[in-house]
PDB file of N, CA, C and O in Angstrom:
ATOM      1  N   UNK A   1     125.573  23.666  41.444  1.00  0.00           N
ATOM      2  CA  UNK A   1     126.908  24.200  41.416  1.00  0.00           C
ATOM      3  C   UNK A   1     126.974  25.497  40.617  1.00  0.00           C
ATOM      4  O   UNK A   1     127.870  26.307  40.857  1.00  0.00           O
ATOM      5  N   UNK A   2     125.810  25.784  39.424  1.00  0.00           N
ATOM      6  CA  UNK A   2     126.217  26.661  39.090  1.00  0.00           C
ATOM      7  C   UNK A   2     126.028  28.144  39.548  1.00  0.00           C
ATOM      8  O   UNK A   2     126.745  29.134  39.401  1.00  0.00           O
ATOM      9  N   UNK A   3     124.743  27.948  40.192  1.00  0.00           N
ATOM     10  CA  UNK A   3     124.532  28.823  41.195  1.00  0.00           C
ATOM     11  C   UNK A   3     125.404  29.535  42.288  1.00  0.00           C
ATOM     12  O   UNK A   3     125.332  30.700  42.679  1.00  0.00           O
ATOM     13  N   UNK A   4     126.174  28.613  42.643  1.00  0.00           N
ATOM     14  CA  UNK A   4     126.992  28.995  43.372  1.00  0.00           C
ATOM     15  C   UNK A   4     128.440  29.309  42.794  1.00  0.00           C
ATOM     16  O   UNK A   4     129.362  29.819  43.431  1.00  0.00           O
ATOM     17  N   UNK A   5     128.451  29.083  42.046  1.00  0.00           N
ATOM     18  CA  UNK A   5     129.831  29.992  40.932  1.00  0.00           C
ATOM     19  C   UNK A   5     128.992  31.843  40.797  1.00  0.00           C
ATOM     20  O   UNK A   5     129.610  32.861  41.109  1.00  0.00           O
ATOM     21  N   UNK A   6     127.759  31.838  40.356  1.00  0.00           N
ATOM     22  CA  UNK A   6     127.412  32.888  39.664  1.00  0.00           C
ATOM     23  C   UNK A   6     127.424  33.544  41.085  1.00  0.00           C
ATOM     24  O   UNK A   6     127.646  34.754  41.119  1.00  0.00           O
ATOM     25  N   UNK A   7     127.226  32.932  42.167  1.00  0.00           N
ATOM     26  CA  UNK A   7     127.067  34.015  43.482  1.00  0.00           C
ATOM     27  C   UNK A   7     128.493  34.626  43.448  1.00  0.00           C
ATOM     28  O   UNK A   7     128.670  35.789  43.810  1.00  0.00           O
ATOM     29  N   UNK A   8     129.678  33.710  42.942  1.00  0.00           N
ATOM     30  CA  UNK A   8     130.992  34.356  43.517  1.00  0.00           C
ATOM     31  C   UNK A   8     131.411  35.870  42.473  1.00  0.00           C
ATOM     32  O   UNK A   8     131.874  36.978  42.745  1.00  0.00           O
ATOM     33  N   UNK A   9     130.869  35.053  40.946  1.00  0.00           N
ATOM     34  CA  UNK A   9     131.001  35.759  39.683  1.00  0.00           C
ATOM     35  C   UNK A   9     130.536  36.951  40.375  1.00  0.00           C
ATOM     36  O   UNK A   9     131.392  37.812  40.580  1.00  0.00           O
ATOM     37  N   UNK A  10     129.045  37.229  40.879  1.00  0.00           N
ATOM     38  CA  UNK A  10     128.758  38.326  40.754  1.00  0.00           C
ATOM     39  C   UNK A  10     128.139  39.283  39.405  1.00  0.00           C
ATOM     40  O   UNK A  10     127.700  40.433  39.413  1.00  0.00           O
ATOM     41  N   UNK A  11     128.288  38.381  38.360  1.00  0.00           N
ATOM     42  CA  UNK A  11     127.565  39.345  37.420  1.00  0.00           C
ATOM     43  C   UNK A  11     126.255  39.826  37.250  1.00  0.00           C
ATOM     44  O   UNK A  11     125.318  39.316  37.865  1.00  0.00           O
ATOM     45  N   UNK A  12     126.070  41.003  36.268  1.00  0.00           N
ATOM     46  CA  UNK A  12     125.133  41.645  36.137  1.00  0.00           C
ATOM     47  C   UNK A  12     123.889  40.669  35.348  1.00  0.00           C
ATOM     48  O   UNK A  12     122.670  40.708  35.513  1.00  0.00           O
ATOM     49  N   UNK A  13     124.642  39.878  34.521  1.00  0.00           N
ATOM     50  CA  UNK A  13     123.939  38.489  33.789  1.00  0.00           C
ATOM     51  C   UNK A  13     122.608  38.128  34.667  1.00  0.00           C
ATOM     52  O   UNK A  13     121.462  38.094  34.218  1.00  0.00           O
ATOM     53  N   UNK A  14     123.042  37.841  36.146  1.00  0.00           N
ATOM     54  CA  UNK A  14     122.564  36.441  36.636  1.00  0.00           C
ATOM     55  C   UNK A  14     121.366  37.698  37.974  1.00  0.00           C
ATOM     56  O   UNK A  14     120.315  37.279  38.458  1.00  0.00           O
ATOM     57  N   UNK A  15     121.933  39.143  38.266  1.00  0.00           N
ATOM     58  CA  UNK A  15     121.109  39.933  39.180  1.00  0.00           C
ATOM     59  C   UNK A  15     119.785  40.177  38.648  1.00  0.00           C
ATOM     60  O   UNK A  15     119.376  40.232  37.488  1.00  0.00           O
ATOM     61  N   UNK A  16     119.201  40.311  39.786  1.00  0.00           N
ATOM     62  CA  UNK A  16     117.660  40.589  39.617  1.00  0.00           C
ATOM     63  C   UNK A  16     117.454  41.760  39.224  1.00  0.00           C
ATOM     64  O   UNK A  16     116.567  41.799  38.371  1.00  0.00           O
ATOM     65  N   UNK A  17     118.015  43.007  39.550  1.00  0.00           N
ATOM     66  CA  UNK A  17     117.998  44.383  38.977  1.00  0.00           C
ATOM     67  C   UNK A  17     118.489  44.604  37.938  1.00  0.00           C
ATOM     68  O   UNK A  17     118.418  45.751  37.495  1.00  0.00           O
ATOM     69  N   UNK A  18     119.002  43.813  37.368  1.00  0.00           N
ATOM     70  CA  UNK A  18     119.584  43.794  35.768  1.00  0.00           C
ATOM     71  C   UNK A  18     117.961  43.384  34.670  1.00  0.00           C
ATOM     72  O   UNK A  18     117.421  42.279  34.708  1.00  0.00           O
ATOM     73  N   UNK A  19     117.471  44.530  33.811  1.00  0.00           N
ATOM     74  CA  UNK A  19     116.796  44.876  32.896  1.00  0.00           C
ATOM     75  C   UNK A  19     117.509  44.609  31.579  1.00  0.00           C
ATOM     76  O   UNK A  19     118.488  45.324  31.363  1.00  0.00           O
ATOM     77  N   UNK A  20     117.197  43.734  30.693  1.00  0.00           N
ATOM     78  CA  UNK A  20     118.168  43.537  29.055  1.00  0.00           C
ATOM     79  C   UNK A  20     117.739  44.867  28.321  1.00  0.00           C
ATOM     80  O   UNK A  20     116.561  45.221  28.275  1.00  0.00           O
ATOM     81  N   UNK A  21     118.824  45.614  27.723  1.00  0.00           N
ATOM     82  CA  UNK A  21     118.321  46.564  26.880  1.00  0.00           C
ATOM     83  C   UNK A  21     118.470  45.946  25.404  1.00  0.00           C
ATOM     84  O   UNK A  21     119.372  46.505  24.780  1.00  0.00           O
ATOM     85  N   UNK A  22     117.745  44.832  24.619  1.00  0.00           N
ATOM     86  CA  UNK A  22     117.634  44.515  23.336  1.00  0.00           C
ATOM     87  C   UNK A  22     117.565  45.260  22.295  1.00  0.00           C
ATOM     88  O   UNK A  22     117.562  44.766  21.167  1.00  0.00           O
ATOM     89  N   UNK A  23     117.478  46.957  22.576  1.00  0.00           N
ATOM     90  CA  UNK A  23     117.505  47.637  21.283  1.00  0.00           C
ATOM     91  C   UNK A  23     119.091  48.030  22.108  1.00  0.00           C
ATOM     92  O   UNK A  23     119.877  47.091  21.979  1.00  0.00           O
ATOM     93  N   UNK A  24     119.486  48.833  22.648  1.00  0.00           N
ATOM     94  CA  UNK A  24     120.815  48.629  22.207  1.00  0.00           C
ATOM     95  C   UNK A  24     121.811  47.355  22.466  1.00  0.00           C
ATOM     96  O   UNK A  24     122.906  47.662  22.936  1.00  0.00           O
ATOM     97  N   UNK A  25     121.668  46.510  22.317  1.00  0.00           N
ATOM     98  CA  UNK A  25     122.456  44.963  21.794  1.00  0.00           C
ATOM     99  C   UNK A  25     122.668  44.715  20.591  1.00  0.00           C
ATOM    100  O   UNK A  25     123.715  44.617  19.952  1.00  0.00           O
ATOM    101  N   UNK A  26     121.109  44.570  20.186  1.00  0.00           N
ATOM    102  CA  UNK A  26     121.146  44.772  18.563  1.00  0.00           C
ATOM    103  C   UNK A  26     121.985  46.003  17.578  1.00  0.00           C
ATOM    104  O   UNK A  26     122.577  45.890  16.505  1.00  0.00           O
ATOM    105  N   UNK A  27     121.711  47.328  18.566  1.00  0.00           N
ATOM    106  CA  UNK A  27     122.203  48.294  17.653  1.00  0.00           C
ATOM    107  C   UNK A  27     123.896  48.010  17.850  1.00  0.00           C
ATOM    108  O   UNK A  27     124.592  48.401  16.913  1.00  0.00           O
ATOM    109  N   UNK A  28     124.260  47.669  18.452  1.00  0.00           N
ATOM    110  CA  UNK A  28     126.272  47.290  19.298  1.00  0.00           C
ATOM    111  C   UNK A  28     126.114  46.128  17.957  1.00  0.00           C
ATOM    112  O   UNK A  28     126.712  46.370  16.908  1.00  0.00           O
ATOM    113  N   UNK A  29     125.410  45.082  18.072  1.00  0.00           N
ATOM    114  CA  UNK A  29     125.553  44.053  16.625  1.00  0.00           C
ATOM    115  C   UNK A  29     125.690  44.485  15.404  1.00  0.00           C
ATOM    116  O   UNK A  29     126.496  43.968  14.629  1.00  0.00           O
ATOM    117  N   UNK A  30     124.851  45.575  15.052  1.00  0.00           N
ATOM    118  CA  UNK A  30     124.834  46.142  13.667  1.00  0.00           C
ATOM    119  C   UNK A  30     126.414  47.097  13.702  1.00  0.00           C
ATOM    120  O   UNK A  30     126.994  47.404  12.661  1.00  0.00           O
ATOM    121  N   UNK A  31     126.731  47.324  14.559  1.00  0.00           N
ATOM    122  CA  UNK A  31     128.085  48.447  13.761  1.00  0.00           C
ATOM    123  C   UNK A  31     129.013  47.676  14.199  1.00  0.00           C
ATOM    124  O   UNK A  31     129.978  48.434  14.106  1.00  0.00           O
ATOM    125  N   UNK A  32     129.513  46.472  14.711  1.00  0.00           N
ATOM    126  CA  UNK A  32     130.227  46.206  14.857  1.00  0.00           C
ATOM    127  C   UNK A  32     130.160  44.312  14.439  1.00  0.00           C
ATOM    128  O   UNK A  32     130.741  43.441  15.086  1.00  0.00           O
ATOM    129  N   UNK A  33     129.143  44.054  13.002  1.00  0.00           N
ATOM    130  CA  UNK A  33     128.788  43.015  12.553  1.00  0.00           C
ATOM    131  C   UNK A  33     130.351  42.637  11.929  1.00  0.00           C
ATOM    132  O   UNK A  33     131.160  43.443  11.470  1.00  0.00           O
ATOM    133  N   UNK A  34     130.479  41.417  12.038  1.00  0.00           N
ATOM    134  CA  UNK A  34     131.822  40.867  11.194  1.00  0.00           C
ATOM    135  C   UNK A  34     133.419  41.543  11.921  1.00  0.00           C
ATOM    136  O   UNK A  34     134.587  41.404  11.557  1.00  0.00           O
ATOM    137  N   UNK A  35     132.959  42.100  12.775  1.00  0.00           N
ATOM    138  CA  UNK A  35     134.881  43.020  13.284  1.00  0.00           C
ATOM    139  C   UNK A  35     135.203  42.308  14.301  1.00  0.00           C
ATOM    140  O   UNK A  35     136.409  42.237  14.535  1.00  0.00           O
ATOM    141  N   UNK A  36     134.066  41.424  15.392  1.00  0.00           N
ATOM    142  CA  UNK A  36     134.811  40.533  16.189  1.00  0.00           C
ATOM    143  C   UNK A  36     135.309  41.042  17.161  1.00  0.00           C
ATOM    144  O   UNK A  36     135.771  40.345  18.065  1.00  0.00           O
ATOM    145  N   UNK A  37     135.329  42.733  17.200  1.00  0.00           N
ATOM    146  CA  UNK A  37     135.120  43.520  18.321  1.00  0.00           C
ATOM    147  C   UNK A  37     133.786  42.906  19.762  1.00  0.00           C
ATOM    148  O   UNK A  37     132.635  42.512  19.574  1.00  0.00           O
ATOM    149  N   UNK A  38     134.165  42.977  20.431  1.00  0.00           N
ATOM    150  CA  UNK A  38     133.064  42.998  21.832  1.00  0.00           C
ATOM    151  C   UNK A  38     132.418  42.113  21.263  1.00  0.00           C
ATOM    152  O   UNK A  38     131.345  42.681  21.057  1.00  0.00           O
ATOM    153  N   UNK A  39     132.310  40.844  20.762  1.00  0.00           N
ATOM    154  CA  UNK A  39     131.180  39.936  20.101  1.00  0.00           C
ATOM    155  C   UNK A  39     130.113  39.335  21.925  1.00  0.00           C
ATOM    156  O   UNK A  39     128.922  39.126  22.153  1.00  0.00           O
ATOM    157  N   UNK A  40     130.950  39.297  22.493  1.00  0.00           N
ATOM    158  CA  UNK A  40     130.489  39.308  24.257  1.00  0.00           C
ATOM    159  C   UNK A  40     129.353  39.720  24.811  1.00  0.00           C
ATOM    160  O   UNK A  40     128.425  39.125  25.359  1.00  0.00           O
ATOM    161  N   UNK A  41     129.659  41.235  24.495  1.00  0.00           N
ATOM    162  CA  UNK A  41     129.161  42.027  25.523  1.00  0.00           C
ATOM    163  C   UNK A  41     127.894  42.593  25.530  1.00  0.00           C
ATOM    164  O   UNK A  41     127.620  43.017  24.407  1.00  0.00           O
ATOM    165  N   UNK A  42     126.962  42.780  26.388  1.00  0.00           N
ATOM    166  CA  UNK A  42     125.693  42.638  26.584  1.00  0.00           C
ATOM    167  C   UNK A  42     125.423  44.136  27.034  1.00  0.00           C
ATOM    168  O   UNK A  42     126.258  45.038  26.965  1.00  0.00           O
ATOM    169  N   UNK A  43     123.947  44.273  27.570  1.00  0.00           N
ATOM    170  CA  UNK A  43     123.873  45.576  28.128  1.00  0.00           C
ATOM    171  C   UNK A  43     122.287  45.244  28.490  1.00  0.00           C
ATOM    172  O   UNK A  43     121.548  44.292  28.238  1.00  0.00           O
ATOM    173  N   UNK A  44     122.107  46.662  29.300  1.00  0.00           N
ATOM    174  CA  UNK A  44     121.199  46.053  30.397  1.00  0.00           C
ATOM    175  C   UNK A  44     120.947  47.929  30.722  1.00  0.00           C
ATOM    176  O   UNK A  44     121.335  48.926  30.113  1.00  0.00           O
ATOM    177  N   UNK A  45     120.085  47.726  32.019  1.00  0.00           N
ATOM    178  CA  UNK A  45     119.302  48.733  33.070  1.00  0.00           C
ATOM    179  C   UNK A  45     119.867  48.310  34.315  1.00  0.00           C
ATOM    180  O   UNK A  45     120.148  47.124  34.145  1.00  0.00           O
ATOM    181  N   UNK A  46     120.187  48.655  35.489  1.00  0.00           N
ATOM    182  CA  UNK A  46     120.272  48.349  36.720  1.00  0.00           C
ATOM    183  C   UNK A  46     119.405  49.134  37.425  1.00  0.00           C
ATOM    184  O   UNK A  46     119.413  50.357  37.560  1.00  0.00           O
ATOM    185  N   UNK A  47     118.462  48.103  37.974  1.00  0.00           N
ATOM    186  CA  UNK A  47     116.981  49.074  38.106  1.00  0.00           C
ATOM    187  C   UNK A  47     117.538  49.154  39.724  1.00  0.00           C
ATOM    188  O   UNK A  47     116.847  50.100  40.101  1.00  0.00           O
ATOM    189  N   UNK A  48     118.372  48.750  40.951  1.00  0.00           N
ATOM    190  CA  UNK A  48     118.682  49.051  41.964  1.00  0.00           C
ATOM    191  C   UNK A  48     119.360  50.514  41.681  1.00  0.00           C
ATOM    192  O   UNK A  48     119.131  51.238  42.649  1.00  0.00           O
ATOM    193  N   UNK A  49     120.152  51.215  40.631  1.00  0.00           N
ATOM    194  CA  UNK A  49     120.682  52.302  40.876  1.00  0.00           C
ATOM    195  C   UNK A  49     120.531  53.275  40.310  1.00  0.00           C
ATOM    196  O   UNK A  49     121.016  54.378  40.564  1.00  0.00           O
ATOM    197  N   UNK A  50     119.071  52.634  38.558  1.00  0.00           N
ATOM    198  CA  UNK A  50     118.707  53.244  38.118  1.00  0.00           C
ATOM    199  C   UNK A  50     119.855  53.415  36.852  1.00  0.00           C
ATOM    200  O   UNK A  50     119.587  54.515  36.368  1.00  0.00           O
ATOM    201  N   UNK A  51     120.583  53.046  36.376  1.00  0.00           N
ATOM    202  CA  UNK A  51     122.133  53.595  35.675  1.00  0.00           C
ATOM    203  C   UNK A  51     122.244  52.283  34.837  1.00  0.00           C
ATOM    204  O   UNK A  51     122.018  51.142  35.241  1.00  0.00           O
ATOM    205  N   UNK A  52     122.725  52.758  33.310  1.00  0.00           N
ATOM    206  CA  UNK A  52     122.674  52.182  32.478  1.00  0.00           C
ATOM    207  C   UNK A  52     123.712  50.793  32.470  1.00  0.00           C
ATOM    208  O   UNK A  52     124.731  51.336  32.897  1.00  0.00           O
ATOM    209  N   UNK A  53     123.999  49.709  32.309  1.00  0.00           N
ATOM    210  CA  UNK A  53     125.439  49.025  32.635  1.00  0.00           C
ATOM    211  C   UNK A  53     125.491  48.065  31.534  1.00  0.00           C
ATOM    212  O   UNK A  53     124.462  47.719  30.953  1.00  0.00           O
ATOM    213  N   UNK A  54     127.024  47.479  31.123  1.00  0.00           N
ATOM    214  CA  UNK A  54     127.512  46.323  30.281  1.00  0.00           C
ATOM    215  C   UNK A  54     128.237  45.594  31.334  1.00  0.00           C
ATOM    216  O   UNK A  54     128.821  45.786  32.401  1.00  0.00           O
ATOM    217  N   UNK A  55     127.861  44.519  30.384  1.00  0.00           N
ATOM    218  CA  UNK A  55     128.626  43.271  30.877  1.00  0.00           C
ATOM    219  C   UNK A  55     128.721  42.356  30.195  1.00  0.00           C
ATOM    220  O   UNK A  55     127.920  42.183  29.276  1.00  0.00           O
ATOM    221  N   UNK A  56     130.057  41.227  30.529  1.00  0.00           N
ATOM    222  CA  UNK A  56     130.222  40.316  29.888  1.00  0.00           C
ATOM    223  C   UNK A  56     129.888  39.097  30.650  1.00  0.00           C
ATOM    224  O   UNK A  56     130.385  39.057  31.776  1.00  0.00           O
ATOM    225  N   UNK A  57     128.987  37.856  30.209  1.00  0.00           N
ATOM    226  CA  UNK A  57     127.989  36.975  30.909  1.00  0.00           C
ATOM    227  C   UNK A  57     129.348  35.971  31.529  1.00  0.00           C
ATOM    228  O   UNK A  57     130.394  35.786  30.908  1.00  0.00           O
ATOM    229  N   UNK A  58     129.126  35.587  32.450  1.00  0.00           N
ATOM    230  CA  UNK A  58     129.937  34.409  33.386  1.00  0.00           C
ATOM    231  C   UNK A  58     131.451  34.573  33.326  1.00  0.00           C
ATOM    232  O   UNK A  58     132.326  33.707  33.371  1.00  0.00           O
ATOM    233  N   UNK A  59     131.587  36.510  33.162  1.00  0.00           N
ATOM    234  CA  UNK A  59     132.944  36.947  34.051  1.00  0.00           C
ATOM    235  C   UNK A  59     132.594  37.378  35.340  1.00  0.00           C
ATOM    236  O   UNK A  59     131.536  37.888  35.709  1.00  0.00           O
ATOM    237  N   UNK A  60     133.908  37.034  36.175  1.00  0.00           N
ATOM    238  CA  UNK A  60     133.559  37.861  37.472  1.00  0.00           C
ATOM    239  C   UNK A  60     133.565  39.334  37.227  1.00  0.00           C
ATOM    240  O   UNK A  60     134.257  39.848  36.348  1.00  0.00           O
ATOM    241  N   UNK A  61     132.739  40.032  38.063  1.00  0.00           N
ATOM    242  CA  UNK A  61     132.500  41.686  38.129  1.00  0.00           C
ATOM    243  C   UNK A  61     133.166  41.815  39.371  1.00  0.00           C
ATOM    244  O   UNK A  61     132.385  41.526  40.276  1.00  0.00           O
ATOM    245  N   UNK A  62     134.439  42.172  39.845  1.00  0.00           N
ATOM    246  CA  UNK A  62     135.050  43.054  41.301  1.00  0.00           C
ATOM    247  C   UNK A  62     134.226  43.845  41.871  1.00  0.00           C
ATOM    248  O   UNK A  62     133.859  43.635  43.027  1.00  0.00           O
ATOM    249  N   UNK A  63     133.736  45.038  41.051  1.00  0.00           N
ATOM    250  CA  UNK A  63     132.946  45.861  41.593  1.00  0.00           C
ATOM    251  C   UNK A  63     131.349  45.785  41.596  1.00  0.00           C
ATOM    252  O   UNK A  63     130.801  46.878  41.741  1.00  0.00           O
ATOM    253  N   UNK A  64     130.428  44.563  41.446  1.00  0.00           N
ATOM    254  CA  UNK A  64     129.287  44.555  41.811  1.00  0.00           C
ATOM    255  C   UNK A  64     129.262  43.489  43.127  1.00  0.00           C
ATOM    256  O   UNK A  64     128.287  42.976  43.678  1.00  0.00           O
ATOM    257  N   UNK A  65     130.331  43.387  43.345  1.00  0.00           N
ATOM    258  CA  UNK A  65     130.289  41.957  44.872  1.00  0.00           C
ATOM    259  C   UNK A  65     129.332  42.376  46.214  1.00  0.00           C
ATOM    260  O   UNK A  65     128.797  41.768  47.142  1.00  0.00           O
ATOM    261  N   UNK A  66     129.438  43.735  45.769  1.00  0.00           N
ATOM    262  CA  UNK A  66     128.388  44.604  47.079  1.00  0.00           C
ATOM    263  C   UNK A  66     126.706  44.596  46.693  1.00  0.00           C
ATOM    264  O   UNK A  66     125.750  44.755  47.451  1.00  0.00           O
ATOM    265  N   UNK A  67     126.726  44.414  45.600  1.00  0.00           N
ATOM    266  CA  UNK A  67     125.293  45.450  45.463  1.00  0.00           C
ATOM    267  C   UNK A  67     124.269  43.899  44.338  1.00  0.00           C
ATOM    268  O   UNK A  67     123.094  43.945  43.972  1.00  0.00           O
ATOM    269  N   UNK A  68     125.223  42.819  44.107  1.00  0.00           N
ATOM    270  CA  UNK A  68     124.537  41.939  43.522  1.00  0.00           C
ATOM    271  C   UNK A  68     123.822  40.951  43.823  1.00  0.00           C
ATOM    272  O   UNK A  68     124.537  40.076  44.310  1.00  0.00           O
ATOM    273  N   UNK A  69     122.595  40.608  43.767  1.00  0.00           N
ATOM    274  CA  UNK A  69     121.219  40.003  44.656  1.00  0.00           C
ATOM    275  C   UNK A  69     120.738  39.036  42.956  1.00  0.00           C
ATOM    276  O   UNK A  69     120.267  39.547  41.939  1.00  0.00           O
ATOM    277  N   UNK A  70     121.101  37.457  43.219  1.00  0.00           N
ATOM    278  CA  UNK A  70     121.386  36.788  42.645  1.00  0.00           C
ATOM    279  C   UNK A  70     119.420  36.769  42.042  1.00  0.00           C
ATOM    280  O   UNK A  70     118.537  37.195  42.786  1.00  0.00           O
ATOM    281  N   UNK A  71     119.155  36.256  40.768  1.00  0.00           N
ATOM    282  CA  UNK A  71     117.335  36.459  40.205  1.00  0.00           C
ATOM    283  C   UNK A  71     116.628  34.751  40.442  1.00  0.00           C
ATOM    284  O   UNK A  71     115.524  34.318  40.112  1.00  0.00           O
ATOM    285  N   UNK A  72     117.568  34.200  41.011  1.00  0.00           N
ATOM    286  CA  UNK A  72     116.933  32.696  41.460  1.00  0.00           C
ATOM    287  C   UNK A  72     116.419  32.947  42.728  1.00  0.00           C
ATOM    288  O   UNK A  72     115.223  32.872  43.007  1.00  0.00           O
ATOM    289  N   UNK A  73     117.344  33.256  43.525  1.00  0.00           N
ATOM    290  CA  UNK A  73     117.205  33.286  45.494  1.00  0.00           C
ATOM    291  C   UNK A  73     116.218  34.473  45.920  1.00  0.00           C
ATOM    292  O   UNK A  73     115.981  34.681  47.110  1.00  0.00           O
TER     293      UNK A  73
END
């Protein structure tokens, strides 16, 4: 079932062209430690378009419903 939620979600979380960028995650953690600002939000590579992207994990994305190719299937 959950698979098939994340197909509708669409996020960048769950795509195969989604690359984690861990140095800037960490660096978004350090300036914004304790403010509770964006505590969420992630970031990544989108190696289909080449272009840097954020996201927040198991929201729907509107605008990746076209271009998102789930990293299980």
């Amino acid at each position: 079932m959950s698979i098939e939620l994340q197909l509708i979600d669409c996020n960048c979380n769950d795509c195969k062209f989604m690359v984690r960028d861990l140095e800037m995650l960490n660096k978004h953690k350090k300036t914004f430690a304790g403010t509770g600002i964006m505590d969420k939000l992630n970031f990544g590579m989108c190696t289909k378009f080449n272009k840097s992207v954020t996201f927040i994990p198991n929201i729907c994305q509107l605008e990746t419903q076209q271009c998102f190719e789930h990293r299980k299937l």
